[in-house]
N, C-alpha and C positions, 0 to 999 in steps of 0.2 A: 725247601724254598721254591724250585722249578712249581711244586703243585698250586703252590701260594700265588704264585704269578699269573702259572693258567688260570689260576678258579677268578685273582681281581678281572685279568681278561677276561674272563667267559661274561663275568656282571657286568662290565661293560660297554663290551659287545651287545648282549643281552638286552641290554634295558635302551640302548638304539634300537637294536631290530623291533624288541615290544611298539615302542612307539612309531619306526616304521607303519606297522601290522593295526594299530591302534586307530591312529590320525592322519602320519604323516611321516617323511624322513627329516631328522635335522636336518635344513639347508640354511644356513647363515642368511640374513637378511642381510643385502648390502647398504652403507652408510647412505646412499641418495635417496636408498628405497625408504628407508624407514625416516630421513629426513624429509622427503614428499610427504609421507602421511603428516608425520607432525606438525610441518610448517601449514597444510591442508587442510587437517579436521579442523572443523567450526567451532570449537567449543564454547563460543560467546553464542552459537545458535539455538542455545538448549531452551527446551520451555521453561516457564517462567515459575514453576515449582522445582524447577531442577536446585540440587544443590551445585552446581559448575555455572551458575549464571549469576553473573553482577559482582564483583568485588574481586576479590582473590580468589582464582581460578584452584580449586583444593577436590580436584576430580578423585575417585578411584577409580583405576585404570586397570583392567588384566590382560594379560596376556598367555593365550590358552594355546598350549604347547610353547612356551617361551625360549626354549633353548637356552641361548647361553643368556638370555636378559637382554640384548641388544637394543630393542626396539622401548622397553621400559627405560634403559637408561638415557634413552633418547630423547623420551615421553619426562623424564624424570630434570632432564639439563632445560628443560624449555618451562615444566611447570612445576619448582620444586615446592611446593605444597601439596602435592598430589601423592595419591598413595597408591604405589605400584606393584602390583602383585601379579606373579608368574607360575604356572605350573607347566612339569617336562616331566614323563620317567625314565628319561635317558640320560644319565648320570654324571658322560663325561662335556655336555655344554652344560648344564646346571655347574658342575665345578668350573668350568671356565667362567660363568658367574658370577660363582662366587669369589673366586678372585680378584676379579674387578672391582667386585664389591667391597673387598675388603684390601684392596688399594687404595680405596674412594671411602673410608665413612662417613665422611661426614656430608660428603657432596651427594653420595647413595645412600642416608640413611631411610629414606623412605621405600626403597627396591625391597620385596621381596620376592625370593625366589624360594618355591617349593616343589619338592618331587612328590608327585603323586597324577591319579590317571585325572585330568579336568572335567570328564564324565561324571566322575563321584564325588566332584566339590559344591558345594555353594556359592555364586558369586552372584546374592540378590540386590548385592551394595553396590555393584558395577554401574559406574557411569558410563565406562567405554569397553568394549569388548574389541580386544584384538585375536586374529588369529591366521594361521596360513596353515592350511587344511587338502588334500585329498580328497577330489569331489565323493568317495565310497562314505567318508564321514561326514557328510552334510547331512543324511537325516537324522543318526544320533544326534550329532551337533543342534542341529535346527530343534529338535523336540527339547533338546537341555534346557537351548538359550528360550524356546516360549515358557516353559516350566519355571528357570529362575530369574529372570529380566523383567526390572518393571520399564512400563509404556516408552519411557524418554530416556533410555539407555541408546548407545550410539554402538555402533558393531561395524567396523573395518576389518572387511576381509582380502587376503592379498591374492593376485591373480586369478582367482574363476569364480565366478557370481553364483550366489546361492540361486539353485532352481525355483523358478515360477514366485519369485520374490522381488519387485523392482526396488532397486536401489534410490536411496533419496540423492547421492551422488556419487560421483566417480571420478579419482583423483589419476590421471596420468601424466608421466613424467616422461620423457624422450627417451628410449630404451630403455624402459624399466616396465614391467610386468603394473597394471592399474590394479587400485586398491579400488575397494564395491565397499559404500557405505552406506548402514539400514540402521532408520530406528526403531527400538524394541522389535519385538516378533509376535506379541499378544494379539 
């Protein structure tokens, strides 16, 4: 039983440190932060072939390195048509996730949270690219999002601006770290 305990430790330890080493460290996004962004992004601003413009705001939303889903659920109580989708390979906020989640189904049926590396997904369906990143991954990151993002995709990044990329705006709240918003990267 002791082996059994180390080894679930080691996996979740583990798959923290990976995504340390990867992107970034888990750091909880606080409720003002991730309420700044949402009360903030423009989402009535999108072009006019966007699918998030005019009617029922029914965005896909990801969240790359999402942790525990914080910022989806947040994204999720403001526009619950929207489909939200998370990737982390760090284990133990993904299960804090998904408890949430499945406290809430019906109010989070549209959250989902997946494990795996956000390098190796597709998200060409993305309306809004969320992320909180370690400037060392910004130019994976940045070559991803030109590779799968089309033109009128929106992309909030939290505290430090993608290099030699100007942001179309920039949300700051009174102590809280500023979000940098770019559309597409094409």
């Amino acid at each position: 039983m002791p082996s059994l305990l180390f080894f679930i430790f080691f996996i979740i330890v583990g798959t923290m440190a990976w995504g340390a080493i990867l992107a970034a460290p888990w750091v909880p996004t606080l409720k003002a932060q991730r309420k700044l962004l949402v009360d903030n992004l423009d989402l009535l601003e999108a072009p006019s072939d966007s699918p998030i413009n005019g009617g029922e705001l029914s965005p896909t939303i990801y969240d790359l390195g999402c942790g525990s889903g914080s910022i989806l659920f947040e994204f999720a109580d403001h526009y619950p048509n929207a489909k939200c989708i998370g990737y982390d390979v760090a284990l133990f906020p993904l299960f804090i996730g998904l408890i949430v989640k499945l406290r809430h189904p019906i109010k989070y049926k549209n959250v989902s949270l997946r494990f795996g590396n956000f390098f190796k997904q597709h998200f060409a369906d993305a309306d809004v690219v969320v992320a909180f990143l370690m400037q060392k991954a910004y130019p994976k990151f940045i070559a991803t999002l030109k590779r799968e993002l089309k033109p009128a995709a929106l992309i909030a990044i939290e505290a430090w601006p993608l290099p030699d990329i100007e942001p179309i705006q920039m949300i700051k709240g009174e102590k809280l770290v500023p979000w940098y918003v770019y559309r597409g990267l094409r």
